[in-house]
Backbone as JSON Lines, residues from 0, in Angstrom:
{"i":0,"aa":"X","n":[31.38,-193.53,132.11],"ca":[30.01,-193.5,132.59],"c":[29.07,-193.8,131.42]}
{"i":1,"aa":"X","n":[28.2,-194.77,131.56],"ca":[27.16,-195.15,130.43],"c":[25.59,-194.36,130.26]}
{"i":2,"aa":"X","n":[25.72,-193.93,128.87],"ca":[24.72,-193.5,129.13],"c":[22.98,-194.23,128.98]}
{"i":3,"aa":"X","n":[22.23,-193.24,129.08],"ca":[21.06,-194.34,129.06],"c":[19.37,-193.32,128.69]}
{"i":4,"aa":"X","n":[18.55,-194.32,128.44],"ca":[17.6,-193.13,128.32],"c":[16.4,-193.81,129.22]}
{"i":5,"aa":"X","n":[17.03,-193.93,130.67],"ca":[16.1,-194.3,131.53],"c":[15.45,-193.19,132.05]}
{"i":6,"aa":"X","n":[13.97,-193.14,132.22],"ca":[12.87,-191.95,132.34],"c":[11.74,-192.53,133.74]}
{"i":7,"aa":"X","n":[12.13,-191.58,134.31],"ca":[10.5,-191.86,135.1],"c":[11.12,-192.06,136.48]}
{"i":8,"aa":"X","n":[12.05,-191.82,137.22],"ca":[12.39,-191.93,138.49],"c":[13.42,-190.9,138.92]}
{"i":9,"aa":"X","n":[13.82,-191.59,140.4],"ca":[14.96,-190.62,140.79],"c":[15.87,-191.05,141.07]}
{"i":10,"aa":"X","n":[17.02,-189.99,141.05],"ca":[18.78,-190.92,141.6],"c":[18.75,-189.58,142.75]}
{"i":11,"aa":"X","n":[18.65,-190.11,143.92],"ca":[18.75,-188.99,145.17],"c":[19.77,-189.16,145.71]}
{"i":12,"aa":"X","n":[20.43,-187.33,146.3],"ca":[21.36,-186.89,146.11],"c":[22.43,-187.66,146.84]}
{"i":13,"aa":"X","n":[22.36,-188.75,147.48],"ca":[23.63,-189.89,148.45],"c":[23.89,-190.28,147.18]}
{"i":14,"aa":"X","n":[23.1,-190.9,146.06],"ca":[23.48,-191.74,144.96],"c":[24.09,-190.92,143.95]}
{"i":15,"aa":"X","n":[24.42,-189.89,143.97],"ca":[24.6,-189.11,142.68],"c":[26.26,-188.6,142.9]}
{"i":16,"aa":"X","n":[26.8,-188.94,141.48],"ca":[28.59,-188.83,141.46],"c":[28.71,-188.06,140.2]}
{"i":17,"aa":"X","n":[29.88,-186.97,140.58],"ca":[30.25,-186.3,139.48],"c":[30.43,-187.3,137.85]}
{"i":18,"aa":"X","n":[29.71,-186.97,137.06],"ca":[29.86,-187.2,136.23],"c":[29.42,-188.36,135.2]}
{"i":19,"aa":"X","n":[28.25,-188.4,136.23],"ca":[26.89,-189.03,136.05],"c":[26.11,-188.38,135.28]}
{"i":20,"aa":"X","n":[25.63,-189.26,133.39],"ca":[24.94,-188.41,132.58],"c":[23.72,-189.08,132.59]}
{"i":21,"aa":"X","n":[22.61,-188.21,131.56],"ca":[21.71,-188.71,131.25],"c":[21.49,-188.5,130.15]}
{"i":22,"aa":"X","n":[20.4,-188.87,128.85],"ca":[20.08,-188.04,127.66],"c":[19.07,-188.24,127.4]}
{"i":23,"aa":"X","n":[18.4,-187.25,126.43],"ca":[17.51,-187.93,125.26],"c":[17.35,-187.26,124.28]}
{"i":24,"aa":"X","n":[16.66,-188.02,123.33],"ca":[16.71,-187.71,121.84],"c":[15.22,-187.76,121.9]}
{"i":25,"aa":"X","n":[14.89,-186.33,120.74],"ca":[13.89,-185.94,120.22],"c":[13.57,-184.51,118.68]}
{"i":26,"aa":"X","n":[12.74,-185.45,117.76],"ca":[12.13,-185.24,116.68],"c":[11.53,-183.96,116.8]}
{"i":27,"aa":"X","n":[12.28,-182.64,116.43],"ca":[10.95,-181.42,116.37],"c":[10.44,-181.64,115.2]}
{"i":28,"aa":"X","n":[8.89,-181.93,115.81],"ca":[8.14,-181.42,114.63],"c":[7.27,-179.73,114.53]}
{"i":29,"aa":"X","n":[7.12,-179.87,113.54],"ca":[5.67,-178.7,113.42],"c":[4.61,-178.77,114.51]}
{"i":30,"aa":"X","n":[4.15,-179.85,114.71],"ca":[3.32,-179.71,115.69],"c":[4.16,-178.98,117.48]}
{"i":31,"aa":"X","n":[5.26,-179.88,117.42],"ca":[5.57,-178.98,118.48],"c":[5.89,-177.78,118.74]}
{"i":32,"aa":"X","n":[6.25,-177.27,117.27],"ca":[6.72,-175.62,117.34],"c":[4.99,-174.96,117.84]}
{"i":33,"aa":"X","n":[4.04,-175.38,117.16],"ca":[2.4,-174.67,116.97],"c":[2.51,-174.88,118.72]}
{"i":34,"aa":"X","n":[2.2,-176.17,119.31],"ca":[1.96,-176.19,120.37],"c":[3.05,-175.31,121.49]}
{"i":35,"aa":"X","n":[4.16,-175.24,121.39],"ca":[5.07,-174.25,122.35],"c":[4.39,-172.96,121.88]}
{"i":36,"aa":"X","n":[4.58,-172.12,121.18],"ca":[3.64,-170.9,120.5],"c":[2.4,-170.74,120.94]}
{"i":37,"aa":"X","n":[1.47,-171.61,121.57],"ca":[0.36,-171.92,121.78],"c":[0.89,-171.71,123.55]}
{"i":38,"aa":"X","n":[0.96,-172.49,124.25],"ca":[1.21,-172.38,125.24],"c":[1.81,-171.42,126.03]}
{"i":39,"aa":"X","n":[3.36,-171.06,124.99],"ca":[4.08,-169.6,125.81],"c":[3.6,-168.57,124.84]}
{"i":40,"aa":"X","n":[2.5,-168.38,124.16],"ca":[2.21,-166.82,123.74],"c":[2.92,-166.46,122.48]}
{"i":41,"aa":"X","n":[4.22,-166.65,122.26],"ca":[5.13,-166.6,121.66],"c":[4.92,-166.74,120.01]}
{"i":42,"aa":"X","n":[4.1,-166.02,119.25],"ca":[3.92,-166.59,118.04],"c":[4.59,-165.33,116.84]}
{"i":43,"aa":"X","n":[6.03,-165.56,117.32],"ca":[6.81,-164.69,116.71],"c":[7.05,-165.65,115.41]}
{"i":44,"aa":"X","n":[6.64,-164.76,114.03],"ca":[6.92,-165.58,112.74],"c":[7.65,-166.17,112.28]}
{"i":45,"aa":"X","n":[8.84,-166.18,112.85],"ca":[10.37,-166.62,112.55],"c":[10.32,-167.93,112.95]}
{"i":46,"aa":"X","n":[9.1,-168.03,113.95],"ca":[8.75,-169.84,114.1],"c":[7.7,-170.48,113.4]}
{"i":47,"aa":"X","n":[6.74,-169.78,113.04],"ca":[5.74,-170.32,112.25],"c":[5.07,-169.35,110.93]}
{"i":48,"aa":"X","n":[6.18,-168.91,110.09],"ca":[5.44,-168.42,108.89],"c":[6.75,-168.6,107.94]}
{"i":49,"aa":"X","n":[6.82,-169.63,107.23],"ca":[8.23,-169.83,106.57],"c":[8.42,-168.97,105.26]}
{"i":50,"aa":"X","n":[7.64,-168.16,105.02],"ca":[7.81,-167.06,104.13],"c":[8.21,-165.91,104.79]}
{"i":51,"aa":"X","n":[7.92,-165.42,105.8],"ca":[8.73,-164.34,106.56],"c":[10.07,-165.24,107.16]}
{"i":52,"aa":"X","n":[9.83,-166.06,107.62],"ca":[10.97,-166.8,108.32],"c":[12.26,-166.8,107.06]}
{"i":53,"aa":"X","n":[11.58,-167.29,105.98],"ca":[13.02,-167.63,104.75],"c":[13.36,-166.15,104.35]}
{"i":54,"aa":"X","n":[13.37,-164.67,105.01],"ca":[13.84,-163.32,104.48],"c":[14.63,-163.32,105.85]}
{"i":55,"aa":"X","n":[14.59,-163.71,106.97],"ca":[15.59,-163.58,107.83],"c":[16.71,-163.9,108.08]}
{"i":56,"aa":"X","n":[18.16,-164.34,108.81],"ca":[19.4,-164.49,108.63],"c":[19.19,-165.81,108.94]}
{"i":57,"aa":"X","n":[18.21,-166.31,109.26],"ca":[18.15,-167.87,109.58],"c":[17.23,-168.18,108.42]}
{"i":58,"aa":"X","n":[17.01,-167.81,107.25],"ca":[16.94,-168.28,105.94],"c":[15.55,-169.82,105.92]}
{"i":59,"aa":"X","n":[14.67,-169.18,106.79],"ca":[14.02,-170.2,107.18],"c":[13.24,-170.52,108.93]}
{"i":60,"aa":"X","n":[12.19,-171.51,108.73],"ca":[11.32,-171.61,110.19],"c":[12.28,-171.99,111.41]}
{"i":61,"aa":"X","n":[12.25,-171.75,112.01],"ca":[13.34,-172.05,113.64],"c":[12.21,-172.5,114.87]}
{"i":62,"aa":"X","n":[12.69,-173.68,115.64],"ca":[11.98,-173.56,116.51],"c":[12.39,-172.49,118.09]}
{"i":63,"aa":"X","n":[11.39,-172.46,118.63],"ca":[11.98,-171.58,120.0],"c":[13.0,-172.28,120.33]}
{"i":64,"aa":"X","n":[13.78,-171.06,121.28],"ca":[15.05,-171.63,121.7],"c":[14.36,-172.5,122.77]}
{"i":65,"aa":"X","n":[13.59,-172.19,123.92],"ca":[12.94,-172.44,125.09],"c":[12.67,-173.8,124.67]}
{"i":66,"aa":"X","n":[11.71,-173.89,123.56],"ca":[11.26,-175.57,123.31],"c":[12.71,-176.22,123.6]}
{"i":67,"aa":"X","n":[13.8,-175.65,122.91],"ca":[14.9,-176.6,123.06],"c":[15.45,-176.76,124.69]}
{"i":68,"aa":"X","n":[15.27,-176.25,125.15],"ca":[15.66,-175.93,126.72],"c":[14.84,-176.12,127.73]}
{"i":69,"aa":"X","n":[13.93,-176.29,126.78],"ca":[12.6,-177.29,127.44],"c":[13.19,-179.08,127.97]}
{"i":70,"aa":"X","n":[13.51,-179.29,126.99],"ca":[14.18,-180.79,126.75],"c":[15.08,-180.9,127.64]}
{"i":71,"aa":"X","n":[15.98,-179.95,128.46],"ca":[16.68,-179.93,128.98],"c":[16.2,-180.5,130.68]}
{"i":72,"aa":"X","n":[15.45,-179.31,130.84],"ca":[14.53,-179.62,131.66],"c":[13.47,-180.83,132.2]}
{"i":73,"aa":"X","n":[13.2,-181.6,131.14],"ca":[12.53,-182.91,130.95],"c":[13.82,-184.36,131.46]}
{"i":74,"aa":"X","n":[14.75,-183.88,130.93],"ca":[15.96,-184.91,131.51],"c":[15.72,-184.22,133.5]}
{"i":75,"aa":"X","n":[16.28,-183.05,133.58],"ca":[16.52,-182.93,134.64],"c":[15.53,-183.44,135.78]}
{"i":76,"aa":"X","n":[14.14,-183.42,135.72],"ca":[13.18,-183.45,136.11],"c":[12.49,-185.29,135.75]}
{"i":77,"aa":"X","n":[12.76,-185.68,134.78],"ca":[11.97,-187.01,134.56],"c":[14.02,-188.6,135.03]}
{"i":78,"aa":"X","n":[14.69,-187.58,134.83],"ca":[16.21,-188.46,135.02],"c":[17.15,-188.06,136.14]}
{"i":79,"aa":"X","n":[17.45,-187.17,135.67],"ca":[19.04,-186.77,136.39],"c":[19.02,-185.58,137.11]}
{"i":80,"aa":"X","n":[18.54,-185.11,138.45],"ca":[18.08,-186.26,139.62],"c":[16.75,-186.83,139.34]}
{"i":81,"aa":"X","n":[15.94,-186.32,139.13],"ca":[14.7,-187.12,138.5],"c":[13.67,-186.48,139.23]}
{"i":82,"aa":"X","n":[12.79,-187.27,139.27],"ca":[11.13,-186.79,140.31],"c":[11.26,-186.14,141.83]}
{"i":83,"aa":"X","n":[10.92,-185.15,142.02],"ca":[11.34,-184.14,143.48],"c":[12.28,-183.16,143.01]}
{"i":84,"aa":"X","n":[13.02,-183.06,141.87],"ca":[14.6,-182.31,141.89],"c":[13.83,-180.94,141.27]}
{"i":85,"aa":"X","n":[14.39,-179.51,142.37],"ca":[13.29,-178.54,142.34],"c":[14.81,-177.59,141.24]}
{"i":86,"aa":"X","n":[14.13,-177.14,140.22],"ca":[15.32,-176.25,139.79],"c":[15.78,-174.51,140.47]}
{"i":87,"aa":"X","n":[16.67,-174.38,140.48],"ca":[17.19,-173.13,141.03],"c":[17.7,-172.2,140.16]}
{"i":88,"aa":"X","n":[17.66,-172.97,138.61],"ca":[18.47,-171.65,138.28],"c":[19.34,-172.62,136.85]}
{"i":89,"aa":"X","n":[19.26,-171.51,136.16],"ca":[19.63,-172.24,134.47],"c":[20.5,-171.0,133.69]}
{"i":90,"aa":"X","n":[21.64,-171.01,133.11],"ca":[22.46,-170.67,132.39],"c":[22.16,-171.2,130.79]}
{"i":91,"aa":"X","n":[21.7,-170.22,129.53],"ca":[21.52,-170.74,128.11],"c":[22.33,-170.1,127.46]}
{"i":92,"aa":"X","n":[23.23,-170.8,126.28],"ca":[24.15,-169.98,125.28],"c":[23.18,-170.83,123.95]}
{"i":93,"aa":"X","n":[22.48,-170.4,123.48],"ca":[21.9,-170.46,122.3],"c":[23.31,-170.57,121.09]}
{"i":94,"aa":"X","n":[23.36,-171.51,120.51],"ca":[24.69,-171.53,119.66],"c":[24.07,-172.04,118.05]}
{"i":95,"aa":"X","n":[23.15,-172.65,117.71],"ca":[22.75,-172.65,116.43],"c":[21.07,-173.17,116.4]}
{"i":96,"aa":"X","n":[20.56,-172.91,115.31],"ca":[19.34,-172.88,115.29],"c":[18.68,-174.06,115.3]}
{"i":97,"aa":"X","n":[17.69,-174.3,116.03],"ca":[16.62,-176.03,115.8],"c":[15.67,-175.79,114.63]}
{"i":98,"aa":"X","n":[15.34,-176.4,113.76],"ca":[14.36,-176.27,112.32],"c":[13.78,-177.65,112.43]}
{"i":99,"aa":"X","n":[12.12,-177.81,112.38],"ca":[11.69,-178.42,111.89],"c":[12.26,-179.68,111.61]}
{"i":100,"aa":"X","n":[11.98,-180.69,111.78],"ca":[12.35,-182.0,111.61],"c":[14.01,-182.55,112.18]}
{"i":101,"aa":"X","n":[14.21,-181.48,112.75],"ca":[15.85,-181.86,113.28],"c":[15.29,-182.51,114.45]}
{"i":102,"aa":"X","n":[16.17,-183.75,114.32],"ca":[16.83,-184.19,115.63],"c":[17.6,-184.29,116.96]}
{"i":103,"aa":"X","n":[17.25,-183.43,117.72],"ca":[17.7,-182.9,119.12],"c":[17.94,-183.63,119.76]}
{"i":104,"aa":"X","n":[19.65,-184.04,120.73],"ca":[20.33,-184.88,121.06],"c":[20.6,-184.02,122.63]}
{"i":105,"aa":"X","n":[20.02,-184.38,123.51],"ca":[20.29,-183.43,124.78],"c":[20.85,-184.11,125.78]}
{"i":106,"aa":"X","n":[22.01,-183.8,126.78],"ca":[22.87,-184.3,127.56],"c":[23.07,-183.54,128.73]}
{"i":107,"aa":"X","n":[22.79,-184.07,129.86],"ca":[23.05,-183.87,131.51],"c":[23.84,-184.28,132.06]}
{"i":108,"aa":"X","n":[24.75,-183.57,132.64],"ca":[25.9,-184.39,133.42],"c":[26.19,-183.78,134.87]}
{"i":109,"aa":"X","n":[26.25,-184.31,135.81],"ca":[26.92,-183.45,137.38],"c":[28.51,-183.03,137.08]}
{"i":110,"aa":"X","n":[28.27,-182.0,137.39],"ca":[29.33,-180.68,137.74],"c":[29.86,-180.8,138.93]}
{"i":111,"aa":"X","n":[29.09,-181.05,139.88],"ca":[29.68,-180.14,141.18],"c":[28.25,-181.13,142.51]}
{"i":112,"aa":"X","n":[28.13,-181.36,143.4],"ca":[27.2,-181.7,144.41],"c":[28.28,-180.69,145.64]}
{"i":113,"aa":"X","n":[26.49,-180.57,146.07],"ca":[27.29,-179.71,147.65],"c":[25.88,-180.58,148.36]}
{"i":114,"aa":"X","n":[26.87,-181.43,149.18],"ca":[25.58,-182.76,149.96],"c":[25.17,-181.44,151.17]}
{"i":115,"aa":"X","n":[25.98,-180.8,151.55],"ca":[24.96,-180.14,153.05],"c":[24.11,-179.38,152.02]}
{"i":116,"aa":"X","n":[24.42,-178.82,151.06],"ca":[23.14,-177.83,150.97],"c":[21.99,-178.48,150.2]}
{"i":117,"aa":"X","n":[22.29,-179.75,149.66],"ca":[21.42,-180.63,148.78],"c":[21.67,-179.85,147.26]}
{"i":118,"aa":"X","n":[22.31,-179.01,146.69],"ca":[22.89,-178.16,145.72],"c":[23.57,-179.39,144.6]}
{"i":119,"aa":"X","n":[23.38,-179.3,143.5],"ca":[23.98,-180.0,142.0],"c":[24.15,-179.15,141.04]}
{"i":120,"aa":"X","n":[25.18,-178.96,140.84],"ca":[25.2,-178.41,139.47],"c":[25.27,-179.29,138.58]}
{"i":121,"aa":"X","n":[24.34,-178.78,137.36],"ca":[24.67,-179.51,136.02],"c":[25.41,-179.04,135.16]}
{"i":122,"aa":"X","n":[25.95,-179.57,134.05],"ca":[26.61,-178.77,132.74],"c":[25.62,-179.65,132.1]}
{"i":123,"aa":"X","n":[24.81,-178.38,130.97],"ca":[23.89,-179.09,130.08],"c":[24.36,-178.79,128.2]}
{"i":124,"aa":"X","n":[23.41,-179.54,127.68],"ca":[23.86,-179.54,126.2],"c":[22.88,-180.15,125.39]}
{"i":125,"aa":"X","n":[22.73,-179.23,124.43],"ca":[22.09,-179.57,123.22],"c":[22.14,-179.6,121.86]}
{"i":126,"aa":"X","n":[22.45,-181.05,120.95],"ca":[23.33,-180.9,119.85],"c":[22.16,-181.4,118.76]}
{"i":127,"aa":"X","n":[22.58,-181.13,117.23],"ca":[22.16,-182.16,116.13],"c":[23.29,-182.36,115.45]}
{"i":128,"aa":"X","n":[23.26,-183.54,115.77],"ca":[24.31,-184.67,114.92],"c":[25.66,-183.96,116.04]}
{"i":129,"aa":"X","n":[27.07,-183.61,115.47],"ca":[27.68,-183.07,115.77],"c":[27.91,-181.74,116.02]}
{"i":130,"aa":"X","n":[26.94,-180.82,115.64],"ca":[26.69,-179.39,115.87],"c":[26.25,-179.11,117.56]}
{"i":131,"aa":"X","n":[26.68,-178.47,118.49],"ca":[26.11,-177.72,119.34],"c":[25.02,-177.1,119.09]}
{"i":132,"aa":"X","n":[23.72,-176.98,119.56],"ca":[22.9,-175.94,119.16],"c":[22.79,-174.94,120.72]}
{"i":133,"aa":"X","n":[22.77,-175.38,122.08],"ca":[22.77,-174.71,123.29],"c":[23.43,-175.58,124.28]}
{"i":134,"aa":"X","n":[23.91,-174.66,125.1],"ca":[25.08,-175.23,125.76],"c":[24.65,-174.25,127.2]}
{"i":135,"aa":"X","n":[24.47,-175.15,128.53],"ca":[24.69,-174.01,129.97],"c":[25.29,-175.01,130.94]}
{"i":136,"aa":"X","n":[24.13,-174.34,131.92],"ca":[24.52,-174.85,133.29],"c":[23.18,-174.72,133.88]}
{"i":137,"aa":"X","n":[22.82,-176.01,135.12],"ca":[21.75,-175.56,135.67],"c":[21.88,-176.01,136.98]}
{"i":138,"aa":"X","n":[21.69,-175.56,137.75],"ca":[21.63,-175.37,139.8],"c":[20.43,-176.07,140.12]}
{"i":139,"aa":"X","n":[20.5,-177.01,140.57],"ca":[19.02,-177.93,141.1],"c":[19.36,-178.13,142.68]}
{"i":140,"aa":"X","n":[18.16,-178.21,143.73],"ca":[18.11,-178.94,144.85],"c":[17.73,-180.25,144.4]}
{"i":141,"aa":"X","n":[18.3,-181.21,144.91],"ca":[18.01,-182.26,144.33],"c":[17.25,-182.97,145.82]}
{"i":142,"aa":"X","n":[16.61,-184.16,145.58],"ca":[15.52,-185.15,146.57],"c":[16.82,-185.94,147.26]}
{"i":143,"aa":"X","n":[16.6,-185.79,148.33],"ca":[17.11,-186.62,149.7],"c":[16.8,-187.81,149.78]}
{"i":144,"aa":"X","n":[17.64,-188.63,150.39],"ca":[16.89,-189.87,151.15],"c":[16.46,-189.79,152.32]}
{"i":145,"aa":"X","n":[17.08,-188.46,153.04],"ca":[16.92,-188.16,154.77],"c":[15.74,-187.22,154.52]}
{"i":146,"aa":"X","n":[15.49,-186.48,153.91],"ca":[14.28,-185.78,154.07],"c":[12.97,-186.59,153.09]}
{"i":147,"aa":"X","n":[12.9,-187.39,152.16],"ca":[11.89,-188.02,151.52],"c":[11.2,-189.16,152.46]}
């Protein structure tokens, strides 16, 4: 299965086969850590004060896990199923830390379709370079052709 970083539509649920991915790649910067912090409340120092951040076991600034699982969400919703696909439900194993200027490599794939209930599971993933950083699962209703 090839992947691709096509954005902005839908694959509804007649068209969709196990094992159908999607991805994309994205640059954390600083600005996005300020702006997630900004938006979810969240202005725990361990993301934005790299002098308290460098005394902790992560030896340094981290972005939220959420920003990263954010991204996740942006495939599911802008790709794989795409525009209409309502989420139900998300599984996160946080496995290593996002910092500042890393490159976040995120991957969607079908698990499982249940066509009567309009039901998809995903297996999701989020790496830099070869490292895992979060790894789940997420439950979407996905967009019809019989009901759209």
């Amino acid at each position: 299965m090839m992947l691709d970083n096509d954005t902005g539509h839908t694959i509804f649920l007649e068209d969709l086969e196990i094992g159908m991915k999607r991805d994309l790649t994205k640059l954390i910067t600083d600005a996005d850590i300020e702006k997630f912090a900004e938006v979810s409340t969240d202005h725990n120092p361990v993301h934005l004060d790299e002098e308290y951040a460098r005394e902790t076991v992560f030896e340094g600034r981290i972005a939220h896990g959420m920003l990263t699982a954010g991204l996740i969400s942006a495939v599911i919703g802008e790709q794989l199923p795409g525009h209409g696909t309502i989420y139900l439900g998300q599984t996160l194993k946080f496995m290593a830390p996002v910092r500042p200027g890393d490159i976040v490599h995120v991957e969607v794939e079908v698990a499982e379709i249940d066509h009567k209930k309009r039901r998809v599971r995903l297996l999701t993933q989020a790496s830099i370079g070869k490292t895992v950083v979060l790894r789940g699962e997420a439950n979407v209703l996905a967009p019809s052709k019989k009901l759209d």
